[in-house]
C-alpha positions as CSV (number, residue, x, y, z in Angstrom):
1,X,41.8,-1.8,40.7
2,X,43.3,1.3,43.2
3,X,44.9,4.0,41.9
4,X,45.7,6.7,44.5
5,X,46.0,9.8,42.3
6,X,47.7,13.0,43.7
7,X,46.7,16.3,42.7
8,X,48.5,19.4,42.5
9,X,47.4,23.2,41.5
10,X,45.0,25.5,43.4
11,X,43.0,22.3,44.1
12,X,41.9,23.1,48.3
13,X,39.7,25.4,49.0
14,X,37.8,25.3,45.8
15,X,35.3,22.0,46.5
16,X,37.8,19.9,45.0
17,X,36.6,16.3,47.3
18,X,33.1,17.4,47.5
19,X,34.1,17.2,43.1
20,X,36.1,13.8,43.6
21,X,33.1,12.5,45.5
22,X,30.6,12.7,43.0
23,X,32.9,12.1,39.8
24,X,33.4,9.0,41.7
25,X,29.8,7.9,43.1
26,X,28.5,8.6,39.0
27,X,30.9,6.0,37.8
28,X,30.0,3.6,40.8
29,X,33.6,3.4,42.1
30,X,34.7,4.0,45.9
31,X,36.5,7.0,46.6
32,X,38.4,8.9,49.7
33,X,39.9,12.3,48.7
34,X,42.3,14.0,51.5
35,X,43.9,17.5,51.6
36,X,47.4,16.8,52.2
37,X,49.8,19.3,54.1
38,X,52.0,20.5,50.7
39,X,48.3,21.2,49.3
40,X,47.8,18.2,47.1
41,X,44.7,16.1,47.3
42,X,45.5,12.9,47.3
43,X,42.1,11.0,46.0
44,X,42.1,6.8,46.7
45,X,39.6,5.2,44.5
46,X,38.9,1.3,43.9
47,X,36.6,0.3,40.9
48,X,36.5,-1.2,37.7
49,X,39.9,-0.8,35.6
50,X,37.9,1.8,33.0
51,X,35.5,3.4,35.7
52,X,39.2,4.7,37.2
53,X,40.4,5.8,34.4
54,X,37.4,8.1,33.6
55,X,37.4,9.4,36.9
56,X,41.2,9.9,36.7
57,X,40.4,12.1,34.0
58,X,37.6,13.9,35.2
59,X,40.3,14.9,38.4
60,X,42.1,16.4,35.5
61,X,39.2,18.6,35.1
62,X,37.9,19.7,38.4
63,X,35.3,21.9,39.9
64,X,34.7,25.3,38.3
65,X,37.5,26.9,40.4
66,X,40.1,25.0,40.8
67,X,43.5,25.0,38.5
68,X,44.7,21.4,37.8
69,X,48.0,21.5,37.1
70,X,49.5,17.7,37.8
71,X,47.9,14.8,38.6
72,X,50.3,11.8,39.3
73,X,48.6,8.0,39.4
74,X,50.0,4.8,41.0
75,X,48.3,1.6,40.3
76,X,48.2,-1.1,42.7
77,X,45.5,-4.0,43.6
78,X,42.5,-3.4,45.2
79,X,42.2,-3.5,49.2
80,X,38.5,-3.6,49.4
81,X,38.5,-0.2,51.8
82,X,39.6,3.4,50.1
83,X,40.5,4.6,54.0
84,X,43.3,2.0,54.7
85,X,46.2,4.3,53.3
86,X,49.6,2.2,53.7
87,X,51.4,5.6,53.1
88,X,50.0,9.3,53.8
89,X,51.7,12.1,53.2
């Protein structure tokens, strides 16, 4: 499965990917987080249907100093590559 998850609060700046990253490598699934422009990350991830959701809601969490306010998933079928964004904002 690939969710690309977007989320919003005081989430750059604060080790948010270097947190995405590692959520994601300890539940074995790919992952590519991106600061986008509005100051959203938007985090790609492929994996196993329950390894996503876990790291979904670890996202929720974050590192120690970010604020999670929103995170928004969309579901689609796996690519096989977590860099090949069909739409970036």
């Amino acid at each position: 499965m690939r969710a690309e998850i977007y989320v919003s609060g005081r989430v750059q700046g604060v080790g948010f990917r270097r947190f995405a990253r590692s959520a994601a490598e300890n539940l074995g699934v790919d992952c590519n987080p991106i600061n986008l422009r509005d100051g959203r990350v938007l985090v790609v991830t492929e994996g196993k249907p329950e390894a996503v959701e876990l790291l979904i809601n670890e996202l929720r969490k974050g590192p120690t100093f970010a604020h999670v306010e929103d995170v928004e998933a969309t579901f689609k079928k796996a690519s096989g590559n977590v860099y090949d964004l069909s739409i970036r904002s």
